[in-house]
N, C-alpha and C positions, 0 to 999 in steps of 0.2 A: 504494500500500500504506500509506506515512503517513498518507494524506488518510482512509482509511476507518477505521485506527486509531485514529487522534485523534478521530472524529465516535464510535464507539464507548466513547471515555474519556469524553467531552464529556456523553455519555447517560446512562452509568454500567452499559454491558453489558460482562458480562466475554468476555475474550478466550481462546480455547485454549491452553494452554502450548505445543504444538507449535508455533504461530505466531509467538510470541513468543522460544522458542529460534529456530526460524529467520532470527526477523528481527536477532537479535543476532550469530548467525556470519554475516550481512551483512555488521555494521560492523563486526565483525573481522578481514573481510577487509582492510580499508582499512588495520588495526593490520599486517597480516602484510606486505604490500607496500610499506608506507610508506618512504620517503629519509629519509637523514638529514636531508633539509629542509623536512619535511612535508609533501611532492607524492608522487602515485603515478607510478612511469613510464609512456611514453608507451607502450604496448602498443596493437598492432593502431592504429584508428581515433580511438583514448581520446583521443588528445594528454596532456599533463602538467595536472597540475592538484593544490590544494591537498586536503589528506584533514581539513582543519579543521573548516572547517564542518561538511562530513558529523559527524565525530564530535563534534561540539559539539552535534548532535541526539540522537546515541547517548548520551550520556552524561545527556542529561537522561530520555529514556527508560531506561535501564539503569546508574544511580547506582551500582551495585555497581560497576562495572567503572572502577576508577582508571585503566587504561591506557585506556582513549577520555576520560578528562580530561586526561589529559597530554598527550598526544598533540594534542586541542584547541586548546591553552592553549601550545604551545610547552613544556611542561618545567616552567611555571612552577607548576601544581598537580595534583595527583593524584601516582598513580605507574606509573613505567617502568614499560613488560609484561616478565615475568621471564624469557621465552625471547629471543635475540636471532636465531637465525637458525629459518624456518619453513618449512613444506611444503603445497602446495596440491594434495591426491594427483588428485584430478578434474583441474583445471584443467592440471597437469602444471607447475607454478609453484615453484621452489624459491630462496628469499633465504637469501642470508650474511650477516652485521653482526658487526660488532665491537661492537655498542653504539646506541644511541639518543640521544647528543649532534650534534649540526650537522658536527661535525670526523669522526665517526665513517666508517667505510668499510663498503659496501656492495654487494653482487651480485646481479642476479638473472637464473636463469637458466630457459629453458622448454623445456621438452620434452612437449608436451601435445599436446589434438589441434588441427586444423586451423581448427575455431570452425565456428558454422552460422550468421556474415556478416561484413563487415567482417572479411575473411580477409588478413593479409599473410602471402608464403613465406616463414618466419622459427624453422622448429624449429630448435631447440639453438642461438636466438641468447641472446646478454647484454647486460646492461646495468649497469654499472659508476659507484657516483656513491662520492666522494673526495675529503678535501680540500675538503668546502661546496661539492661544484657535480659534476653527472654528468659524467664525461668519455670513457666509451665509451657510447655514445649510442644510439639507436633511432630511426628519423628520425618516426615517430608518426604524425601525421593531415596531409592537405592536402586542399583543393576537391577537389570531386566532379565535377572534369572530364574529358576526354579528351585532355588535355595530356601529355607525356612526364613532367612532375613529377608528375601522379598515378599516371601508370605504374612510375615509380622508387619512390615511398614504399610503394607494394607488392609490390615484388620483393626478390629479394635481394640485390639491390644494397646497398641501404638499410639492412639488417641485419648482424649480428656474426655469418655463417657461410661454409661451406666452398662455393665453385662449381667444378664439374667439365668442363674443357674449354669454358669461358666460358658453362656452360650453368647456369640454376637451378635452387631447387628447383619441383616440379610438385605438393604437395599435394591444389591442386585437379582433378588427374586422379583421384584418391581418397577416394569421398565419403564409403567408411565410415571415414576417419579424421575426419570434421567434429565428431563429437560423441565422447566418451567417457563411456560407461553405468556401466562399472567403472573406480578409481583407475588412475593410468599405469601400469606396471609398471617404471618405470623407477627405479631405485635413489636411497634417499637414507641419509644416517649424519650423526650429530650429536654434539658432545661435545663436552671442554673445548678441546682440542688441535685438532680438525679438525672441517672440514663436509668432506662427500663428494656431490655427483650427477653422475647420469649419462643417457645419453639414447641414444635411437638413429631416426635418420632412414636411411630404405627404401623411398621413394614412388615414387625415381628422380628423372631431373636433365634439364628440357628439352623443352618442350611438347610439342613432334615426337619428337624422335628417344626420350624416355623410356629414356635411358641408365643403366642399373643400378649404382649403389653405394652398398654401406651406408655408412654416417659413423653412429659413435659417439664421442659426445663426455662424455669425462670430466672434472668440473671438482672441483679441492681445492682447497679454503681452509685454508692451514695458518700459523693464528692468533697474531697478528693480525695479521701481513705482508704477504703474499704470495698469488696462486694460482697453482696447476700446473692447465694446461687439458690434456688428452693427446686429440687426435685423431686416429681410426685407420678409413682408407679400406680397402672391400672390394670391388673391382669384381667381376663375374659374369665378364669373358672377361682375357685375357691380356695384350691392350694398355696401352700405354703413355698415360697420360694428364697430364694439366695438370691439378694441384690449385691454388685460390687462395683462401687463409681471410682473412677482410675484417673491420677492425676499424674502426670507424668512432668516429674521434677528433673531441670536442666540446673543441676547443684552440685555442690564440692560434697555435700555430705546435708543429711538428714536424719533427723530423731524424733521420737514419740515423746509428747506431754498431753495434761491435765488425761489422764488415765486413759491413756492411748485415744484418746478423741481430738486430739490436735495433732500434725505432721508439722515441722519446722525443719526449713529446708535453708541451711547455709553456705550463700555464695558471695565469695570474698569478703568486703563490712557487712553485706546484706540479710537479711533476715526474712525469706516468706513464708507464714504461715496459712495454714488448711486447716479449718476446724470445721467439725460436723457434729449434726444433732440430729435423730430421728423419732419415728413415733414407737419403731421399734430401738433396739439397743443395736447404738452404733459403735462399733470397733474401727481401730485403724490397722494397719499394719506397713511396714518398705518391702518390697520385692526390688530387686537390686542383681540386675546384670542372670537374672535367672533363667533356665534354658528346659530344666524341668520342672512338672508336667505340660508347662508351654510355655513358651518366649513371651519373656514380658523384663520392663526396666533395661530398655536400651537404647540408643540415639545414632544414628548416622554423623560419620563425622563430617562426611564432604570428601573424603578420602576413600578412591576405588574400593568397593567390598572390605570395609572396614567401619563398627560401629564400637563405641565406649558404654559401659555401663554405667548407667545413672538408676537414683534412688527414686520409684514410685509410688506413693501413696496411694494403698486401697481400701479404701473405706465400704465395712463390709455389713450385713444385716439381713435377718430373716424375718417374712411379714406372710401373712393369708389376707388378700382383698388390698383395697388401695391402703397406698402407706405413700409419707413423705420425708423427707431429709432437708436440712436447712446446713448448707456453709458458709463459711467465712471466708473470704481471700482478702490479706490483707499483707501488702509489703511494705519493709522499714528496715531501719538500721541493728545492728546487732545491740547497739549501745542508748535506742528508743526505743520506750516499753511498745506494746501494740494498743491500738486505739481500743479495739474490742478487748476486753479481759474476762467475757465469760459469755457463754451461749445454753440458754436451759429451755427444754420445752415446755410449754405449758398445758398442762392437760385441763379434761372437762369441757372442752368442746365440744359442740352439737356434731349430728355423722358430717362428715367429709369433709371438716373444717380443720385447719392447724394453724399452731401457733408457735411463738417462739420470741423469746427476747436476750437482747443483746446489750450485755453489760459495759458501757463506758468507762475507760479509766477519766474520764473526768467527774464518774460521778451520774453521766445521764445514763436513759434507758432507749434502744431502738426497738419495738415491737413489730413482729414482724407476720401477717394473718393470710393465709391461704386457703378459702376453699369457694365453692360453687357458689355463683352469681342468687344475688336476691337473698342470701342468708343475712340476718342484724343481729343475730344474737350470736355473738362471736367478742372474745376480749381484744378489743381495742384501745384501751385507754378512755381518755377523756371521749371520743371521739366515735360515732359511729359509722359505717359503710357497710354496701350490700356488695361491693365488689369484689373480682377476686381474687384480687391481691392488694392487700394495704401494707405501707411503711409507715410506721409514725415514731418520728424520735422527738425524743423530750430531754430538758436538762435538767440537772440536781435537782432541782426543784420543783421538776414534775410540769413545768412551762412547755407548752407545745412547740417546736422550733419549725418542723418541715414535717411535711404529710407528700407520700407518695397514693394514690389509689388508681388501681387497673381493673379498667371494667363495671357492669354494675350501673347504679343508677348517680351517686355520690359518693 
């Protein structure tokens, strides 16, 4: 597409506006995905890679646009793009940021469809960079062999999601999800105070057996700290199952706190921690560089058929009928406490309702309520809603500061 634009500037024949709008939300997309470190993530087959050069062609094609200079150029000229967190409704692609400095923190999450090649099972994973350096990770691209390590970088193993009964996901049992004709329909919300998406995986779990459960996954950004991930399993029959949501930590090293319900992943000063809470009892555990009963806790280096073992957190629990789980993702210094110091659930809620709050080291409270639209009898604080999903963080003194609500009527 360059090559025949340029021979058509070269000549002096004009070009379509349509073409030319087109080819700029190209390299805007590179703006919308971009790390605090100038790389896009490794999604699907992509591997990691820098967004510079690309927009260092954008911007000499489309001068207007200061945020493909900056962006080019490291910071150094042009100017920041003015939104910090975006949405890619086709692709199903939604990034958080605090900002567009190197230090800054960043999320991204997909819920999109399955792709039509270089497919990995990876709905409603993340990808978390922090601190100058990603450290919930994606494992990306490897040889195109028939080796277990190409079998792992495409499964779910290798991704930040939920497996059921040791089983994954199945995508590619369903081809009408490979392409999406219409945006996702999957929720997003944006503001000063919060980012909000949401997602929901339904394909079923397990090449053979095609074990039915929904997993919807909710993720908050509630700025600039913290995120609240809330996932909530829906099986079709009545048994009792083995949920295992998989965080795949790009760290020097990782340990279990607050009685194995927290993973703390240490990379250089940095400090990110994983905390979970369910409606059953949730455990954590590291799998690290492990090869049996199956490949799990490893990373592509970028180096031919060579990957390094890194430390996983699986957060694990057994339920009959829907259940949900509420985490924490929260990055900081080794040497600055975490903003969240406690995560409890709260029981006695009406059916299919959950709850949870989150303890502030300053002191406040963030309450956190999940369930089915039109329900008000649900512990909210001060505050009621029928939607289904509310945020409401309060300070020491029990003072309302910021209300998140999704869905519902208020």
């Amino acid at each position: 597409l360059l090559a025949a634009i340029d021979l058509a500037q070269r000549n002096g024949v004009p070009l379509p506006d349509e073409l030319l709008q087109g080819l700029e939300r190209m390299y805007e997309y590179y703006v919308a995905i971009s790390m605090p470190d100038g790389r896009y993530p490794a999604l699907n087959d992509s591997g990691s890679g820098s967004v510079r050069g690309t927009l260092a062609r954008g911007a000499e094609l489309f001068p207007h646009r200061a945020d493909f200079l900056y962006l080019a150029t490291g910071g150094r000229r042009g100017v920041a793009p003015t939104r910090t967190s975006w949405v890619l409704p086709y692709a199903g692609f939604y990034m958080m940021r605090t900002g567009w400095e190197p230090e800054d923190s960043y999320l991204h999450f997909q819920s999109g469809p399955f792709g039509s090649g270089h497919q990995h099972e990876d709905k409603l994973s993340m990808i978390v960079h922090a601190g100058g350096r990603t450290v919930l990770a994606d494992a990306g691209n490897y040889s195109y062999d028939q080796s277990q390590w190409r079998r792992y970088v495409l499964s779910s193993r290798a991704h930040n999601v939920v497996l059921v009964d040791g089983l994954e996901q199945c995508s590619a049992r369903d081809r009408a999800s490979y392409v999406n004709w219409e945006p996702s329909p999957s929720r997003w919300l944006s503001n000063d105070a919060f980012d909000y998406a949401e997602g929901t995986y339904d394909a079923g779990f397990g090449r053979e057996e095609a074990l039915q459960v929904r997993h919807t996954r909710q993720v908050v950004f509630a700025k600039p700290d913290h995120w609240v991930v809330v996932d909530t399993m829906v099986p079709e029959d009545d048994r009792e199952h083995l949920y295992e949501a998989l965080f795949n930590l790009d760290a020097d090293d990782a340990t279990l706190e607050d009685g194995n319900r927290t993973v703390a992943a240490v990379y250089g000063t940095r400090v990110f921690r994983v905390s979970g809470e369910g409606t059953a009892a949730v455990e954590a555990r590291i799998a690290r560089g492990q090869e049996s009963p199956v490949v799990m806790g490893w990373l592509p280096t970028g180096q031919h058929n060579v990957l390094r073992p890194i430390p996983t957190a699986v957060f694990s629990w057994r339920a009959a009928g829907a259940c949900a789980v509420a985490y924490v993702l929260q990055p900081g210094g080794q040497s600055k406490p975490p903003t969240v110091v406690g995560l409890t659930r709260l029981d006695g809620q009406p059916e299919g309702v959950f709850a949870w709050d989150l303890a502030r080291s300053d002191g406040g409270v963030e309450r956190v309520v999940r369930g089915p639209a039109g329900v008000t009898e649900r512990v909210t604080g001060p505050l009621q809603t029928d939607g289904e999903l509310a945020v409401v963080c309060s300070g020491k003194g029990g003072e309302v500061e910021r209300v998140l609500t999704v869905g519902g009527s208020e």
